[in-house]
N, C-alpha and C positions, 0 to 999 in steps of 0.2 A: 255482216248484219247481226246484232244482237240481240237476243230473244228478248220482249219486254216482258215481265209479270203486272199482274196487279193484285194486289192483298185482298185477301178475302175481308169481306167484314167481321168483326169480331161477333156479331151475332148469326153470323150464319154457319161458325163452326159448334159443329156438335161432337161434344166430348163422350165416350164410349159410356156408362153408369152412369153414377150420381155421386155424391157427396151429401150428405146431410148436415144442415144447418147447425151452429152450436156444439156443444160435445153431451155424448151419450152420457156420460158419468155428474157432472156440472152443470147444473144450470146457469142461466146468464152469461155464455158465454158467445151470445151471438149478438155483434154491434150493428145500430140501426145509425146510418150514417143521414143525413136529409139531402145531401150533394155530391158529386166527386170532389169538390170544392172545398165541401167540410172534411168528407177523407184524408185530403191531402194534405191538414195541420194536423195528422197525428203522427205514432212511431209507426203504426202500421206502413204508413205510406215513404215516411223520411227515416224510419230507423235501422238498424242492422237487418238487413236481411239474410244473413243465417241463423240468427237466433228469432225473426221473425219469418222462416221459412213459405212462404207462398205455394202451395202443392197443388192449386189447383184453382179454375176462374171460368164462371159460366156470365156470358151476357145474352138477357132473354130478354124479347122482344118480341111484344105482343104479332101471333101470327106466325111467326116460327116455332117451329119442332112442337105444337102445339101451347103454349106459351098463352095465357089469356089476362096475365095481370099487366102493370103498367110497365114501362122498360127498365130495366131492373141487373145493377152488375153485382154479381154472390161472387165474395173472394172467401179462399180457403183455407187457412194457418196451421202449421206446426209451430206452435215455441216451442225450440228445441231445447232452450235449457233447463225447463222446467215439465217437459214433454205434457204439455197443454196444448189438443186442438180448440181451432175457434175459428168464426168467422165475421165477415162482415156483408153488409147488403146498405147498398143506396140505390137510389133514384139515376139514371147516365139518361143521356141524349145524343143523337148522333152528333152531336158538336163535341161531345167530349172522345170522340175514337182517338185521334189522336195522339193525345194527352194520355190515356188509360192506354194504349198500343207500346206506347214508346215505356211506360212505367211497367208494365207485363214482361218486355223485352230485359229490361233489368231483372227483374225479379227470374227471367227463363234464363240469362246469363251466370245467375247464382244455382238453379238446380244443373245446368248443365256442369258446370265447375265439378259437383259433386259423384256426377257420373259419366265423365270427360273419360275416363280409364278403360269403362266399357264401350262408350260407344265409337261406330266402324269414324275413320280418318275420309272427309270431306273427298271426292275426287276433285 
């Protein structure tokens, strides 16, 4: 018999701190997307993801972890080659989990890559 799981939803995981919006130093560095849909025709979404490093992704939905604006996914960037933070915010709906799970998934494949050395070996 084989244990089954089932995925948490992506808004009901809560990430330890925060992140802030933008970068401290730079203004304008924080993109207002209208869709996951509009997201998904830029580099952020189809580009190199190590020099568009992903460090971090909250989806808040109104009712969770206190959360009172509309459903809302906040991704969070390192350009590494130019070591610029930045970020992005749209509009998600439960029809795009998904879609944004499986592109997360990538984006967690690349930071693992980077710290594959430390961490312990799968049993």
């Amino acid at each position: 018999m084989t244990k089954q799981t089932t995925a948490v939803p992506l808004w009901e995981i809560d990430h330890p701190y925060y992140a802030a919006e933008g970068n401290h130093y730079k203004n304008g560095l924080h993109n207002l997307f209208a869709s996951w849909a509009e997201f998904t025709e830029t580099t952020f979404h189809d580009g190199d993801r190590d020099m568009n490093l992903l460090y971090r992704w909250d989806w808040k939905k109104p009712g969770h972890h206190g959360w009172g604006g509309t459903e809302t996914l906040l991704l969070f960037f390192i350009l590494q080659r130019k070591a610029i933070a930045c970020s992005a915010e749209m509009p998600v709906t439960t029809a795009d989990e998904a879609a944004v799970r499986a592109w997360l998934t990538e984006c967690a494949d690349t930071m693992r890559a980077t710290w594959e050395p430390l961490l312990p070996t799968p049993a």
